[in-house]
C-alpha positions in Angstrom: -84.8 36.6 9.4 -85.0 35.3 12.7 -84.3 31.7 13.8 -86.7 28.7 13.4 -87.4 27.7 17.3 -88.4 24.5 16.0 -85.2 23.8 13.7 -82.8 22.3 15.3 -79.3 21.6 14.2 -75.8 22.1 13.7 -73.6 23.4 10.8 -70.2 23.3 10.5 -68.0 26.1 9.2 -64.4 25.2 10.8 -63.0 21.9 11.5 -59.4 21.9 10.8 -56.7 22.6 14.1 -53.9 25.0 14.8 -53.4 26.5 11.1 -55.9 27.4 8.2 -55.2 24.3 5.6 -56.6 25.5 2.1 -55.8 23.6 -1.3 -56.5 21.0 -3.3 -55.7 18.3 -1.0 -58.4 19.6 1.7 -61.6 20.5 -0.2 -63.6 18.0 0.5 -62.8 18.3 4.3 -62.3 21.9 4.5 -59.4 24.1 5.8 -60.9 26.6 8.1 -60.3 26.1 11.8 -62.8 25.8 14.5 -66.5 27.0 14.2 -69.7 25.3 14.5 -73.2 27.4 14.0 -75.9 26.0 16.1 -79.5 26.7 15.5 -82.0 25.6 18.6 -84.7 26.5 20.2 -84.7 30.0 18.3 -81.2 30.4 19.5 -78.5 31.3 17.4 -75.2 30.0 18.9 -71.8 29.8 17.7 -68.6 27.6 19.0 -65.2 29.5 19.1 -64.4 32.0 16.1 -61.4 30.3 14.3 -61.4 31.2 10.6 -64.6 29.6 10.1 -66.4 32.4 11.3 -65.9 34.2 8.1 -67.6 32.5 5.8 -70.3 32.4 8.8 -70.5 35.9 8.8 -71.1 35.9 5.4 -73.8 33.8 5.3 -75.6 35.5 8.3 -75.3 38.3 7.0 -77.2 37.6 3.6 -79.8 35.3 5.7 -81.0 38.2 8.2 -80.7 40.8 5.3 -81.0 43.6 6.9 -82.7 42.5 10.0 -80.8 42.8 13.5 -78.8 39.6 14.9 -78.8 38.5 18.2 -76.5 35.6 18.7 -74.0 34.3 21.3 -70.3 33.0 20.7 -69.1 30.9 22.9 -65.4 30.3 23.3 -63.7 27.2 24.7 -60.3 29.0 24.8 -58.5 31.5 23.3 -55.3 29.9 21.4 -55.2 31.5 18.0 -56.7 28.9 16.0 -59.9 29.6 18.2 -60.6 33.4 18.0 -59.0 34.0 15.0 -61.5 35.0 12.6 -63.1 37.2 15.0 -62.0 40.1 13.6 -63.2 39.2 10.2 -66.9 38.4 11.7 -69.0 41.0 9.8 -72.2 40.8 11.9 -70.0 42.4 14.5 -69.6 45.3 12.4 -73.4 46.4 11.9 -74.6 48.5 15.1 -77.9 46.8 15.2 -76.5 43.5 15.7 -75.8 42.3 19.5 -73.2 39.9 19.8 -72.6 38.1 23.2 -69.5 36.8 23.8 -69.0 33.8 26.4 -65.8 31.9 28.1 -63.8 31.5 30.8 -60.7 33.2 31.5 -58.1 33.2 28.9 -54.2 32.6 29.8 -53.1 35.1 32.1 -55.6 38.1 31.0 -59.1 38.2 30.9 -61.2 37.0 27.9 -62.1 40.5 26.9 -58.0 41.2 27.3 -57.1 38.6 24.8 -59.8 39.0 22.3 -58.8 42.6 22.2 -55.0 42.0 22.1 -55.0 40.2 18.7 -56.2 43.9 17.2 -54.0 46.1 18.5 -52.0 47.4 16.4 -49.5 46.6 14.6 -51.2 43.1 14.0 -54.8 44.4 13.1 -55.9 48.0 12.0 -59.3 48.4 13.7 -59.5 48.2 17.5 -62.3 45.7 19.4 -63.4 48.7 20.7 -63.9 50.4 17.6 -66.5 47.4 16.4 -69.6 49.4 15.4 -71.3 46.3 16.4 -72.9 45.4 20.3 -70.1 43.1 21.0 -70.5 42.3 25.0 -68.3 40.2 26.4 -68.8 38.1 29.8 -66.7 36.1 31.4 -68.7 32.8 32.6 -68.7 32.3 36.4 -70.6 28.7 36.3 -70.3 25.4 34.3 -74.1 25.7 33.8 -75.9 28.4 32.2 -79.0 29.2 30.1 -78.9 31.0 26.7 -82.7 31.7 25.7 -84.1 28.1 26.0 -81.0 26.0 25.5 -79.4 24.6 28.8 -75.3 24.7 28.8 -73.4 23.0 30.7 -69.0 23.2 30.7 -66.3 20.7 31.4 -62.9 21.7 31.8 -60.7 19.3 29.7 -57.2 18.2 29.2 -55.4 21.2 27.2 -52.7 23.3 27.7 -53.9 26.5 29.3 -57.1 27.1 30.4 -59.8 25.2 28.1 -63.4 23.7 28.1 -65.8 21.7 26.3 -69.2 22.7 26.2 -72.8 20.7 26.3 -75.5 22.2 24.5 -79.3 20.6 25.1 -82.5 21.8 23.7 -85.7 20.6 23.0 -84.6 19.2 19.5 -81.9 17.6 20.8 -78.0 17.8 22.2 -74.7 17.8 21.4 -71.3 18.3 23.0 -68.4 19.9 21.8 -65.0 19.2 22.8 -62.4 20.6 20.2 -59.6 20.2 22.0 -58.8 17.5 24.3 -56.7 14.5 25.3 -57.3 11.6 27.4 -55.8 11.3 30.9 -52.7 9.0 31.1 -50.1 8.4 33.9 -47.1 8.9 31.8 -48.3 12.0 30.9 -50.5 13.9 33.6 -48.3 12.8 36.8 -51.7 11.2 38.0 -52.2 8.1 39.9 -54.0 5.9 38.1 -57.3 6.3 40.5 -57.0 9.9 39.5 -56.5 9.3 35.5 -59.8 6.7 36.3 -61.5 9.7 37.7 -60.8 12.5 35.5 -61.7 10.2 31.9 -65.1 9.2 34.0 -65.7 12.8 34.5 -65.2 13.3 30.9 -67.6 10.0 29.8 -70.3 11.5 32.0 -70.4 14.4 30.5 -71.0 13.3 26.9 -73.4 10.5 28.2 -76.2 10.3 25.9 -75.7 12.8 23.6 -76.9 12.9 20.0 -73.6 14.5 18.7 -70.6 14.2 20.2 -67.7 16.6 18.4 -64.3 15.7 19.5 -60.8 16.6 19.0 -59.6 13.6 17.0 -56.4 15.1 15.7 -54.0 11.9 15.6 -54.3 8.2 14.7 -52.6 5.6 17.5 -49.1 5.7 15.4 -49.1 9.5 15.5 -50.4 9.8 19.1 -47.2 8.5 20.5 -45.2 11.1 19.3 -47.7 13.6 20.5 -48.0 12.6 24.1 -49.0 15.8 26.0 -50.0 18.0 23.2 -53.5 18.0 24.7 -55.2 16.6 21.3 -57.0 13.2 20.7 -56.4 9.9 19.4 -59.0 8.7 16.8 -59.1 5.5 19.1 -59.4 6.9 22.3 -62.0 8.8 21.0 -64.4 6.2 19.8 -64.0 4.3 23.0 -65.2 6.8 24.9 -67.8 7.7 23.0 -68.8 4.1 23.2 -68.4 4.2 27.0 -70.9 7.7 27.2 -73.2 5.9 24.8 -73.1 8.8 22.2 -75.4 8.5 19.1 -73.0 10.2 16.5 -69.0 10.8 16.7 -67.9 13.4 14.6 -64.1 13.5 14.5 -62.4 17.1 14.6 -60.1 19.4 15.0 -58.4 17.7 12.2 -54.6 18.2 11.9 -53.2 20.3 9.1 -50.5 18.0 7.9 -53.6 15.7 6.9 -55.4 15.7 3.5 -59.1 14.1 2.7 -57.8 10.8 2.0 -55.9 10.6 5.0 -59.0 11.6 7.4 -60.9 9.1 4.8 -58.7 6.3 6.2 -58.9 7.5 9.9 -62.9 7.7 9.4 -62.5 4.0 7.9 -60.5 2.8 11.0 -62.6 4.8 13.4 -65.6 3.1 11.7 -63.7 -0.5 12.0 -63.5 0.2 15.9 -67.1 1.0 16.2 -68.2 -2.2 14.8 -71.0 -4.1 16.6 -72.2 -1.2 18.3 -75.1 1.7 17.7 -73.0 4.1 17.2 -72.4 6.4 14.3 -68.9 7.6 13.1 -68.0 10.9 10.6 -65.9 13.1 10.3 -66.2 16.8 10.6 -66.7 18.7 7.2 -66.8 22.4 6.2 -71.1 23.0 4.8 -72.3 20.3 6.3 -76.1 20.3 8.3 -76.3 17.9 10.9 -79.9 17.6 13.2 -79.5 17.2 16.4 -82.6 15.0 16.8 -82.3 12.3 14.2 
């Protein structure tokens, strides 16, 4: 069936980091890595295609039942934990089904390159190219775009490689989505501190106002220091900048896979503590769950 132009939301399908996490200790949470379906202005848009996109796939695939999908994936960058599932997406494997495929350019190839590279054989047995479905793939030119309706807007971001964050805003709503990032610091960006100022200010003005904010939140403070320059979050740094863009909801992601539910239970908890006093709204990122942009 075709989307609802007037429903307007998000659902997420991946929010685990680097490494699929499944078991026991991550069920409430979820162990798939990055994906989030968005559903806006009659625009069916999905963020990066870690494992996540299975299940995705799945679904789609017994919603439209039958009917043709038109969608757009947009990729923020192509480390594994990001395109992964890809070749597991089954809409991309029904001819009638168009599915665009949006980023910048990925390490030292093309996106097209490295999307197609994780198939070759001997790691995958069916070629990109051999995808019955109408899989086209463009590599974006501009930070601001239109898909349909929706207005999208990109910010590079601290990450190793080449990486981005994207804004999404419709008439239902906005969110950003910034799976991978770290906050600018001196001791580990050679910047002066002007320039550090600069590049974080950059990064608040882009999430200013938003209705969801999803954010790489991979370590807590003690963790961070042992991960300076790994280009992931800090649950604190996090919240304060969401506090300094004026976000209406933080949803901590990208969590790491050495963490269980009731560890990300006691970083929500502290994340929580830290937004105390303010209007803002703190979760964290789970597998299934609908979240409206509007409200």
């Amino acid at each position: 069936m075709p989307t609802d132009a007037q429903d307007c939301h998000i659902k997420f399908w991946g929010v685990r980091g680097s490494v699929p996490t499944p078991g026991a200790a991550t069920v409430r949470y979820g162990g798939n890595t990055s994906c989030v379906e968005v559903r806006a202005d009659g625009e069916l848009i999905v963020l990066d295609a870690g494992t996540g996109i299975r299940p995705l796939g799945l679904a789609l695939a017994k919603e439209f039942n039958g009917a043709s999908i038109d969608m757009t994936l947009l990729i923020t960058h192509t480390h594994w934990d990001h395109i992964q599932g890809f070749p597991f997406f089954l809409p991309a494997y029904e001819s009638k089904n168009t599915i665009r495929v949006l980023g910048f350019e990925g390490a030292r190839q093309g996106l097209a390159s490295t999307l197609a590279g994780q198939m070759e054989s001997p790691y995958f047995p069916i070629a990109l190219q051999q995808m019955p479905g109408n899989v086209v793939i463009e590599e974006l030119q501009s930070f601001d775009f239109k898909i349909g309706a929706v207005h999208a807007t990109a910010t590079t971001v601290n990450h190793p490689g080449i990486a981005v964050g994207y804004r999404l805003s419709a008439s239902g709503g906005s969110m950003a989505y910034l799976p991978d990032n770290e906050p600018f610091h001196e001791n580990q960006s050679g910047y002066s501190r002007e320039r550090v100022d600069l590049q974080n200010l950059k990064l608040v003005d882009f999430i200013r106002d938003v209705d969801v904010l999803v954010i790489d939140s991979q370590y807590d403070s003690d963790e961070y220091v042992g991960h300076i320059g790994w280009g992931h979050g800090c649950v604190d740094e996090v919240v304060r900048l969401a506090l300094l863009g004026n976000v209406k909801r933080l949803y901590l992601f990208h969590h790491d896979p050495s963490h269980d539910d009731e560890r990300i239970d006691a970083m929500l908890a502290h994340a929580r503590k830290l937004a105390l006093g303010s209007e803002l709204k703190v979760y964290a990122a789970t597998e299934g769950e609908v979240v409206r942009l509007g409200g």
